[in-house]
C-alpha positions in Angstrom: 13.1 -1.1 -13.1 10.0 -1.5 -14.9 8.6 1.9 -16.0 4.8 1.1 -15.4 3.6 3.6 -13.2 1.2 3.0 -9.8 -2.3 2.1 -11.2 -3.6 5.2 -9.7 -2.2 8.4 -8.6 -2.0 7.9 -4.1 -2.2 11.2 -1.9 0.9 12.1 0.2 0.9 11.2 3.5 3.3 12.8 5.9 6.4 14.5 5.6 9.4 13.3 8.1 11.3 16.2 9.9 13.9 14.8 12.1 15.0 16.3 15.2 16.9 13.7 16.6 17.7 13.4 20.4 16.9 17.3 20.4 13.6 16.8 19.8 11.8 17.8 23.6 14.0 20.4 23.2 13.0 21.7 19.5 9.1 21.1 19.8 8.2 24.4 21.8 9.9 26.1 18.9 7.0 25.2 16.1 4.5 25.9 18.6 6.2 29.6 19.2 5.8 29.6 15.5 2.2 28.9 15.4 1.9 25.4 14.9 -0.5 23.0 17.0 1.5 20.0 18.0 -0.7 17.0 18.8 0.8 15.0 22.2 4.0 13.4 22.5 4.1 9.7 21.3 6.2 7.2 21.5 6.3 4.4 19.4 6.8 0.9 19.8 9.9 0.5 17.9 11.0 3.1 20.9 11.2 6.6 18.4 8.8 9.5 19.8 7.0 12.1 17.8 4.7 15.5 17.7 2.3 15.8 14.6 1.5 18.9 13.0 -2.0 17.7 11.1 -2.8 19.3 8.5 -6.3 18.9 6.3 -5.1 15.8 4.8 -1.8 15.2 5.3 0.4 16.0 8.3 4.5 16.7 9.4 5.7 15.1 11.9 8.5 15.6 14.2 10.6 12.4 14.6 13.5 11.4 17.5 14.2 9.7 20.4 14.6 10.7 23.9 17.4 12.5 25.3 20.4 11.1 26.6 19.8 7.7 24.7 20.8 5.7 21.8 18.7 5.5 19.0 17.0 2.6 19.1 15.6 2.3 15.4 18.2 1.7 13.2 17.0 3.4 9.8 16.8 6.7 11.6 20.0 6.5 13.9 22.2 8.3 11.3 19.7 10.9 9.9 20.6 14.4 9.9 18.4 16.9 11.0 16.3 18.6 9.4 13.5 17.4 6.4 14.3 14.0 6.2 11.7 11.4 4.7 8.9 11.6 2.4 6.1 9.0 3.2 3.3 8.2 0.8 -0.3 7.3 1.3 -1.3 3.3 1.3 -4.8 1.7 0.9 -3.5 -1.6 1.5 0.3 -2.1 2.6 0.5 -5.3 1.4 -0.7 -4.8 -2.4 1.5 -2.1 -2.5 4.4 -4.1 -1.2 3.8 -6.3 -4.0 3.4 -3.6 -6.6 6.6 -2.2 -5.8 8.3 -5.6 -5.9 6.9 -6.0 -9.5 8.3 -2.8 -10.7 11.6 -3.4 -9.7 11.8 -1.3 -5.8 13.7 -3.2 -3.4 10.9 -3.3 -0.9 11.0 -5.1 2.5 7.8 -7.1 3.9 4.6 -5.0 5.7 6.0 -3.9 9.2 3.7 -2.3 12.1 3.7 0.5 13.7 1.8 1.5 16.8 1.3 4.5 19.6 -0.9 4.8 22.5 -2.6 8.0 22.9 -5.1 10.0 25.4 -8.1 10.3 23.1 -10.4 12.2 24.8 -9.8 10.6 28.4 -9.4 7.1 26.9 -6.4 5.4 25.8 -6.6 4.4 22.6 -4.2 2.6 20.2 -2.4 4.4 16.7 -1.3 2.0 13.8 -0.1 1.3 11.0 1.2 -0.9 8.6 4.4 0.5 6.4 6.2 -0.5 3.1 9.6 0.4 3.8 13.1 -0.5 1.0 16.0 -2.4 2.5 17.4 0.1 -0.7 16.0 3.4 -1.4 14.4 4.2 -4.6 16.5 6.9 -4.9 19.7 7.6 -3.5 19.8 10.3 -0.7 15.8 10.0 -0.1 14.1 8.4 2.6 10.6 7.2 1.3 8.1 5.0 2.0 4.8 3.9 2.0 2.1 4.2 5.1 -1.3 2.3 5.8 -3.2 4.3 8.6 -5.3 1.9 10.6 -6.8 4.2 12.8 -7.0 7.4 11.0 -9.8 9.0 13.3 -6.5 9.2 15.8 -5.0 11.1 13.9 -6.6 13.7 11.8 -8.6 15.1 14.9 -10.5 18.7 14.4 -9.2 20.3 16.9 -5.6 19.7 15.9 -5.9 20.8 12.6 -6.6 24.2 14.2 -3.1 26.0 13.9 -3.1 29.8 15.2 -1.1 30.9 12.6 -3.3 29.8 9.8 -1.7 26.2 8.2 -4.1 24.3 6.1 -2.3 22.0 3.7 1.0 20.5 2.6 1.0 22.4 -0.7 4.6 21.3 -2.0 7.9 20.1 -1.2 10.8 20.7 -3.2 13.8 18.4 -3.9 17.5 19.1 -5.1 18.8 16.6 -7.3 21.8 16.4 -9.4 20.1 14.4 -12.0 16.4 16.2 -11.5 14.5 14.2 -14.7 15.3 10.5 -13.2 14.5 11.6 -9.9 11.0 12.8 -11.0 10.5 9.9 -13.1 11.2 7.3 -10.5 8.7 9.3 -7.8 6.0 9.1 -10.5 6.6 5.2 -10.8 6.4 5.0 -6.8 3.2 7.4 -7.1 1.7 6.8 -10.4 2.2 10.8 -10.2 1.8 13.0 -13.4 5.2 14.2 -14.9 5.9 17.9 -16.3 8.6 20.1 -16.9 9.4 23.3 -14.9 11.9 25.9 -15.5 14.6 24.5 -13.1 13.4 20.8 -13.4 10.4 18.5 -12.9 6.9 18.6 -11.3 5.7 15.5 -9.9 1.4 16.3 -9.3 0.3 13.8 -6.6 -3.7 14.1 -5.3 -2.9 16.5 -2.9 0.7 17.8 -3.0 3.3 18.7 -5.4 6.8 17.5 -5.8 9.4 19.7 -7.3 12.6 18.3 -8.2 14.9 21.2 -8.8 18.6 20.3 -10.7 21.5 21.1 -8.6 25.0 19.4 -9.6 26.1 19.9 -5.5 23.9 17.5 -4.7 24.6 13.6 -4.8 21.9 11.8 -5.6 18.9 13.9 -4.1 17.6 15.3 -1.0 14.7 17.7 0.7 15.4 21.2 0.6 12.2 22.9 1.1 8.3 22.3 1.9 5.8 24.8 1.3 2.3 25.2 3.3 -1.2 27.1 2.2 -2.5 29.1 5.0 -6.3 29.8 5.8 -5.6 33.6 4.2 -4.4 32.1 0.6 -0.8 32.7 1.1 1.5 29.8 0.6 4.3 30.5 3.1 7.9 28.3 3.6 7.6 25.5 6.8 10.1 25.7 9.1 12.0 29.0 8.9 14.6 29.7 11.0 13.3 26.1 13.2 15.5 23.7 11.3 
């Protein structure tokens, strides 16, 4: 892999939490909790979804429906829980190239779309990704997404949580071999590298990575994601939901 980093530092985009075929049945528990889900969606690769935007970044909540078989096939065996971390793109396809050049394993531009109700209308989400036919990193989901239509997602009014979130502030990863795994996200990233008592920081433009050591784990995976509120208190996602 070649070690040259992204050109310039990109912002975090969304973090995956997958909920499976459970997922109707799991949403009314984050909005008990506070959270503001926007309106079920269901994509045309046939997965459905609940966002939780956030000022500039969001979570969302990723399954299928109930009583079927998943019909996307990077997703079908996912355990749930945090599951994927997916990292902002300006252009999908100079980033698919980039990644190519350094080595990543990445597959061609693929599109993803939602209808929505926006404001009475129906109006069209989508994206382009940059997804790896190998991951990175072994036990990590990543990749990369191109928001077409950003104005459907990051609307005011759902970035108005009653109990307080505001930002993605960071996520934390266990990995039993914690320096590789930080070096490799700041290649993907172009993210700034430092040390930490238990392991790495990885600083994107928005969020943190912390890639904690832990010998139980092979190769790595998401234990943890931390939000700022609108009172200064950074307080764990997810508690007792996942």
């Amino acid at each position: 892999m070649n070690a040259n980093p992204a050109p310039t530092c990109t912002a975090f985009d969304h973090l995956v939490v997958m909920l499976r075929d459970e997922i109707d049945a799991r949403t009314p528990g984050f909005e008990a909790a506070g959270y503001r889900l926007g309106a079920r969606g269901v994509h045309n690769l046939g997965s459905i979804n609940r966002l939780i935007v956030l000022d500039s970044s969001y979570i969302e909540l990723l399954g299928w429906p109930a009583g079927e078989p998943p019909r996307r096939k990077e997703i079908a065996d996912q355990p749930l829980g945090l599951d994927a971390l997916v990292f902002r793109s300006e252009n999908a396809a100079r980033d698919q190239q980039r990644l190519r050049d350094a080595g990543f394993d990445a597959d061609p531009v693929s599109h993803l779309e939602r209808p929505i109700d926006f404001h009475g209308q129906t109006q069209t989400v989508r994206f382009d990704t940059v997804r790896f036919a190998t991951q990175p990193i072994a036990g990590l989901r990543v990749y990369f997404c191109q928001h077409l239509t950003p104005q459907y997602v990051w609307e005011e009014a759902l970035q108005q949580h009653p109990n307080g979130a505001r930002s993605l502030h960071r996520i934390t990863i266990a990995a039993a071999d914690a320096e590789q795994v930080a070096q490799t996200l700041a290649v993907l990233t172009g993210g700034a590298v430092s040390v930490q008592d238990k392991g790495y920081s990885v600083a994107l433009s928005n969020a943190e990575l912390v890639v904690q050591f832990d010998s139980n784990v092979a190769g790595a995976r998401i234990v943890g994601a931390q939000l700022l509120h609108d009172d200064g208190v950074v307080r764990e996602f997810g508690s007792g939901l996942l």
